[in-house]
C-alpha positions as CSV (number, residue, x, y, z in Angstrom):
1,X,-91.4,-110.2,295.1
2,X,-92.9,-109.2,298.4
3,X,-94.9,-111.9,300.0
4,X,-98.5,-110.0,300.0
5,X,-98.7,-110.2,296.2
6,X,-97.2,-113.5,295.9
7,X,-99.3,-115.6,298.5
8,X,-101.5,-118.1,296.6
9,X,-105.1,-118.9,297.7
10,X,-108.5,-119.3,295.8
11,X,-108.6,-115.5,294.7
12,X,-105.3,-115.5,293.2
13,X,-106.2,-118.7,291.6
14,X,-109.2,-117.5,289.6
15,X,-107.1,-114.5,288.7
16,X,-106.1,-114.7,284.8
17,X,-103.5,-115.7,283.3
18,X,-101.2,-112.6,281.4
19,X,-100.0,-113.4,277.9
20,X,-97.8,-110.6,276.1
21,X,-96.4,-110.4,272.3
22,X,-94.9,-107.9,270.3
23,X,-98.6,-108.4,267.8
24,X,-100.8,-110.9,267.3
25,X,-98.5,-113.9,266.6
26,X,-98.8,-114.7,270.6
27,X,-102.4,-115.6,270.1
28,X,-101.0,-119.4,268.7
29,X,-99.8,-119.9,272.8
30,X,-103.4,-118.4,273.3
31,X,-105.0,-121.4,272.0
32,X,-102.6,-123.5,273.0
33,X,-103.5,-122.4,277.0
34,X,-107.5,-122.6,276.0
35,X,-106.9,-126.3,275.1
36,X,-105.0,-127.5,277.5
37,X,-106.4,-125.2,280.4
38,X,-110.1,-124.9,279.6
39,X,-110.9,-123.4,283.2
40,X,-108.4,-120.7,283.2
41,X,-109.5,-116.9,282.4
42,X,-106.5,-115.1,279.9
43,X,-106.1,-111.2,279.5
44,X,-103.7,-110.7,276.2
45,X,-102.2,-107.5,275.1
46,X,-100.5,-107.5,271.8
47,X,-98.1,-104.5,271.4
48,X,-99.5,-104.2,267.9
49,X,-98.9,-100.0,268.1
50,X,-95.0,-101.1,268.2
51,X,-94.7,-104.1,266.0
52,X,-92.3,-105.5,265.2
53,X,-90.0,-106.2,268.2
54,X,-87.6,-108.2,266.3
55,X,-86.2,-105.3,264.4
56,X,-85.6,-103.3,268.0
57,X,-82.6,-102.7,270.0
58,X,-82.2,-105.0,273.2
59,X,-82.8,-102.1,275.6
60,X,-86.2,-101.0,273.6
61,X,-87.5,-104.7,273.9
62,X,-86.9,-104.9,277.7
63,X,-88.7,-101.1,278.1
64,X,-91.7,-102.5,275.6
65,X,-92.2,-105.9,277.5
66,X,-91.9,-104.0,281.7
67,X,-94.2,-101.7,280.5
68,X,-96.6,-104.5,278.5
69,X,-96.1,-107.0,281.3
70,X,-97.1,-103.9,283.7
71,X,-100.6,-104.2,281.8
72,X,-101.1,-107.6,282.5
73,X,-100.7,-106.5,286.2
74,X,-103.2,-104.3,286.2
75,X,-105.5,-106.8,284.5
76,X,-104.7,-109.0,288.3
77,X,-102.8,-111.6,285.9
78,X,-101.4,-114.5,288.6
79,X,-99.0,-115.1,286.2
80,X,-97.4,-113.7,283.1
81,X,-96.7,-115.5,280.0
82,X,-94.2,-114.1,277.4
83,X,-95.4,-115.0,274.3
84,X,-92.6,-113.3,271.9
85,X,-89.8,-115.3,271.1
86,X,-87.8,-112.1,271.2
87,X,-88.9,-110.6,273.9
88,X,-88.1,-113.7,275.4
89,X,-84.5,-114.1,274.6
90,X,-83.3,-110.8,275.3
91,X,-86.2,-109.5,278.2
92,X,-87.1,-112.5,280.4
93,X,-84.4,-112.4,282.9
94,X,-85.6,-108.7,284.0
95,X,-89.3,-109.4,283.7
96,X,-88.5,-112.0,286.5
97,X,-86.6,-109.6,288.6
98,X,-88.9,-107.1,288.3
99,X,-92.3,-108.5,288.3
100,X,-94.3,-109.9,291.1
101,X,-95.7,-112.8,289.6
102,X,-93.9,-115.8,288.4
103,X,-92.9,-115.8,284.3
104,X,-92.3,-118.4,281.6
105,X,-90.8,-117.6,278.1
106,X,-91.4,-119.2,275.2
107,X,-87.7,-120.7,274.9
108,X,-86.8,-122.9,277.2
109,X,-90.0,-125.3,276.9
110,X,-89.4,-125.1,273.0
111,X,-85.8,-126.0,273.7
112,X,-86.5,-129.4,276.4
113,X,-88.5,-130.1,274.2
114,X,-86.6,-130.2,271.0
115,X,-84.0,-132.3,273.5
116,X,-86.2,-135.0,274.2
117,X,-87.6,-135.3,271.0
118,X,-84.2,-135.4,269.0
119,X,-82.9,-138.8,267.6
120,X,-79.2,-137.5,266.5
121,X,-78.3,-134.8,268.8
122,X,-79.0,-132.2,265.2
123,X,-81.3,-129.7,265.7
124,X,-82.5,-126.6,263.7
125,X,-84.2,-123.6,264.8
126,X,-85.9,-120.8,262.7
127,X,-87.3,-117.4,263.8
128,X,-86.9,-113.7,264.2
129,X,-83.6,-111.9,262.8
130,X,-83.6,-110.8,267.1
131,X,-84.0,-114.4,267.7
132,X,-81.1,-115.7,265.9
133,X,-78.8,-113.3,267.0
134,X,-79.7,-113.7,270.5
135,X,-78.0,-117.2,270.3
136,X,-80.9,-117.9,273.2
137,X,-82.3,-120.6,271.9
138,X,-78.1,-122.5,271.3
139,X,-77.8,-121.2,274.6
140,X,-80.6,-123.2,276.0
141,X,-80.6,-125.9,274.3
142,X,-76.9,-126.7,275.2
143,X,-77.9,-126.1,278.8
144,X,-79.3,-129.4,278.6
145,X,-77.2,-131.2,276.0
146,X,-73.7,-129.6,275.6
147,X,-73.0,-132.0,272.9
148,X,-76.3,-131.3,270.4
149,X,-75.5,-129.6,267.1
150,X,-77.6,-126.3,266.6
151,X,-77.9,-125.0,262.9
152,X,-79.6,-121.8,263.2
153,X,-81.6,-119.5,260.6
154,X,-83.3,-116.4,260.3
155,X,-86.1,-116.1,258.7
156,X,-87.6,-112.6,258.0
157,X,-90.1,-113.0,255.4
158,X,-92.2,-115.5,257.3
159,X,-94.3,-113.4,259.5
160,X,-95.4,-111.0,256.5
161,X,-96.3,-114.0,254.7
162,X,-98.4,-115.6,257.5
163,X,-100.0,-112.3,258.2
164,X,-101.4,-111.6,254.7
165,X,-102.6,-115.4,255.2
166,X,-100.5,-116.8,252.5
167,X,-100.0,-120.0,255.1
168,X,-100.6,-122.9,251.8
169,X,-99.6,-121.8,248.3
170,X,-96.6,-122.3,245.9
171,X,-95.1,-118.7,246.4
172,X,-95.1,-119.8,250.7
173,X,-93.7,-123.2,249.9
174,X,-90.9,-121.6,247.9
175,X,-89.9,-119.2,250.4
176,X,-90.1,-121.8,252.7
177,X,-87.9,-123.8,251.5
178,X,-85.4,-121.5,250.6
179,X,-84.8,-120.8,254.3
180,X,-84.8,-124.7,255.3
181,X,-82.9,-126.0,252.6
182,X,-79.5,-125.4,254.0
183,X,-80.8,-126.8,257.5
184,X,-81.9,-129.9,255.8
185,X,-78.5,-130.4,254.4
186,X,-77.2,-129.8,257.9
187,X,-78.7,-133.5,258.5
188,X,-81.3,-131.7,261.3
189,X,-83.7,-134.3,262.6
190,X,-85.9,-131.7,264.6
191,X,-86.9,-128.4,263.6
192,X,-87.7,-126.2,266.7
193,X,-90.7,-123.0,265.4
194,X,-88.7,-120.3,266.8
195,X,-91.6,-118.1,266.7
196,X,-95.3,-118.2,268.1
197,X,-96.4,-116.9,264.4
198,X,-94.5,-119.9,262.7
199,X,-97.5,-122.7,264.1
200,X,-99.8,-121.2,261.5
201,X,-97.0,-122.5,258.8
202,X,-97.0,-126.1,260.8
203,X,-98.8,-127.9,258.3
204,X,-96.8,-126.6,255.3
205,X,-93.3,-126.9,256.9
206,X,-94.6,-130.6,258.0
207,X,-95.6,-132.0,254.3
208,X,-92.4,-130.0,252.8
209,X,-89.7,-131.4,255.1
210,X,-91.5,-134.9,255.5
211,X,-91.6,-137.5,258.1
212,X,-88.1,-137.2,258.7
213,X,-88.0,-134.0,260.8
214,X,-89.6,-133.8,264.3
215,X,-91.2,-130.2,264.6
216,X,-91.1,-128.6,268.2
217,X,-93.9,-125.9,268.8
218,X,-93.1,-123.4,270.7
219,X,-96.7,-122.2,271.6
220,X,-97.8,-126.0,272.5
221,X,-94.8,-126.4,274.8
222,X,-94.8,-123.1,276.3
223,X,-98.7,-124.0,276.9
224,X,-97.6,-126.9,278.7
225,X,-94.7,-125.4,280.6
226,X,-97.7,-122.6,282.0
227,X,-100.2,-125.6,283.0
228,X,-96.5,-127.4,285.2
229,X,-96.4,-124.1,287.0
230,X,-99.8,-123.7,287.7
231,X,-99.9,-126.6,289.7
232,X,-96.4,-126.5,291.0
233,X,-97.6,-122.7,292.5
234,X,-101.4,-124.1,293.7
235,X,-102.6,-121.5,291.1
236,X,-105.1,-123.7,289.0
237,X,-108.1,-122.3,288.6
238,X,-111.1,-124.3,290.2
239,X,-112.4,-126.7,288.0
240,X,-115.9,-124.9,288.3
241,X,-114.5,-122.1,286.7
242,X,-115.9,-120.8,283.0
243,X,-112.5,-119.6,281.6
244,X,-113.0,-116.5,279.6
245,X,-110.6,-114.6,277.1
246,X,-110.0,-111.1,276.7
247,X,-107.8,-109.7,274.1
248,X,-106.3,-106.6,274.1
249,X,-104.1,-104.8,271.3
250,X,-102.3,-101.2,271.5
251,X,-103.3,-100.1,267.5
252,X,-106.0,-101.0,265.9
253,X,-106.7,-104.4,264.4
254,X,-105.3,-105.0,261.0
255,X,-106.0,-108.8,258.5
256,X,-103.9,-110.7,260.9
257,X,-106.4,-111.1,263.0
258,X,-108.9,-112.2,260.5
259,X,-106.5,-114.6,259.6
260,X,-105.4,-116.1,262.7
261,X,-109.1,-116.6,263.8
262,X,-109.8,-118.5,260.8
263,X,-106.4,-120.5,261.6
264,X,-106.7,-121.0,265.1
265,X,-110.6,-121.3,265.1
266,X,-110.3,-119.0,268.2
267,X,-113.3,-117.3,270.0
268,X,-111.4,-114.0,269.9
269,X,-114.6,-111.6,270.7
270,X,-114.9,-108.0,271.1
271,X,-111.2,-106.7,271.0
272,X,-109.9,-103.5,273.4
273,X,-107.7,-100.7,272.7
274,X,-105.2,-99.7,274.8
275,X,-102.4,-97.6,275.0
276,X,-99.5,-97.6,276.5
277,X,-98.3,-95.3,278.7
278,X,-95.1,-95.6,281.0
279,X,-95.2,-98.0,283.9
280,X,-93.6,-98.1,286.8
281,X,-92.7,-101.5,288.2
C-alpha cells in the first residue's frame, strides 16, 4: 500500500464502501452494512456474468475477485468487503497484498463468532462445494480454539433453491434436512451459514433444527467486523452523511433479485451493467 492512497481524512471517509460476490447472494452483507451503518454510502458489483464461483478453479477465483475488487476501486471504495464465502477462503490473502485499501472476508467474523457463541466446543458449518474443500473455515476456527470439533458439509443445492425463492416449503425443508441431518447427529450446538445466500434460509433452518442450535450469520458478523474497522482506521463516515447504495451486476438481472428484495426488504434501485474487462492492480 503506498501511503497517498492509504492516508485517512474526511474525503476518504465519505468514500463508499466496496462489497464484491460471485452473484447476488452478497447483497444479505448488503443489508446487513445498511443496518448497522446507516451513514455509509456502498458501491456492489455482483459477478453475475461469471456465476458461480464455487464450481471454479482456485487460480480463476483469485483472477475474478483482483479484477472485481479492481471495480470497487474505481468506484473510490475506502474499503473492500468480500462478500463470497469462496472467494474468501481461497482469494483473500492476495486481495490484501494487492489492494490498497484494507479488506475483510466473510470467514473469520463467521468463525469468532461461532467461537464465542458455542456451548460444547461442536460446531457445524454448511456452504459451497469450494467452501468445504477449502478447509478455511476448520482452519479458522481452530485458529482460535484448537480443541473445537468442526463437522463440515457441502451443500450444493441450496443456492438454486433460494434463488428460485423456494426459501419456506416442504420440498426446501426436506432438502434441508437432508444436508443437516448427519451434522445434528454429530451433537453440533452451533451451525455457522457458510454462505451469504444461506441468511435467506435463516428462518427455516432455525424452526427445523430448534432451539438447540446457535446459528452464526455470516453476513451479520462480517457487517459487524466492517463497522470495527471503520473506526479502528478513522474511516466512519460523518454522521451527517445520507448513505446511498448503488448496485452493480456484470449480466443482466435474473428472479434472484426479485427475490432477495422481497427477502431482504432492500431499497435496491436502478441496477448498472458492467463488464468486466482486465485490471491491472
Amino acid at each position: 500500500m503506498n501511503s497517498a492512497t492509504t492516508k485517512s481524512g474526511p474525503a476518504k471517509a465519505s468514500r463508499p464502501i466496496g462489497v464484491f460476490d460471485s452473484g447476488i447472494g452478497g447483497l444479505t452483507v448488503v443489508s446487513a452494512l445498511r443496518t448497522l451503518l446507516p451513514n455509509e454510502s456502498i458501491s456492489y458489483i455482483g459477478d453475475t456474468a461469471r456465476i458461480p464461483y464455487g464450481s471454479r478453479s482456485e487460480a480463476t477465483v483469485q483472477r475474478y475477485s483482483l479484477e472485481i475488487a479492481a471495480m470497487l476501486l474505481e468506484d473510490q471504495a475506502k474499503t473492500v468487503v468480500v462478500a463470497c464465502n469462496t472467494a474468501s477462503a481461497v482469494a483473500l490473502s492476495q486481495l490484501e497484498k494487492s489492494l490498497p485499501v484494507t479488506v475483510t472476508g466473510v470467514i473469520l467474523p463467521g468463525a469468532r463468532a461461532a467461537i464465542a457463541k458455542t456451548r460444547t466446543g461442536n460446531v457445524g458449518v454448511i456452504g459451497t462445494r469450494a467452501t468445504i474443500k477449502s478447509g478455511a473455515y476448520e482452519r479458522a476456527l481452530r485458529s482460535l480454539n484448537p480443541d473445537v470439533r468442526v463437522t463440515a458439509r457441502a451443500c450444493p443445492l441450496l443456492v438454486p433453491l433460494i434463488e428460485e425463492g423456494w426459501l419456506e416449503n416442504a420440498i426446501a425443508d426436506e432438502i434441508i434436512m437432508q444436508y443437516l441431518a448427519p451434522l445434528v447427529d454429530e451433537g453440533i450446538d452451533t451451525l455457522v451459514l457458510g454462505c451469504t445466500h444461506y441468511p435467506l434460509l435463516r428462518k427455516a433452518i432455525a424452526r427445523l433444527l430448534g432451539d438447540g442450535v446457535a446459528l452464526v450469520d455470516s453476513a451479520e458478523n462480517c457487517a459487524n467486523a466492517v463497522r470495527e474497522l471503520l473506526v479502528r482506521e478513522n474511516l466512519c463516515a460523518p454522521e451527517t452523511n445520507g448513505g446511498t447504495l448503488q448496485v452493480a451486476l456484470t449480466d443482466p438481472p435474473d428472479n434472484f433479485l426479485r427475490v432477495a428484495r422481497e427477502a431482504l426488504q432492500l431499497e435496491v434501485g436502478e441496477v448498472q451493467l458492467r463488464y468486466v474487462a482486465a485490471h491491472a492492480l
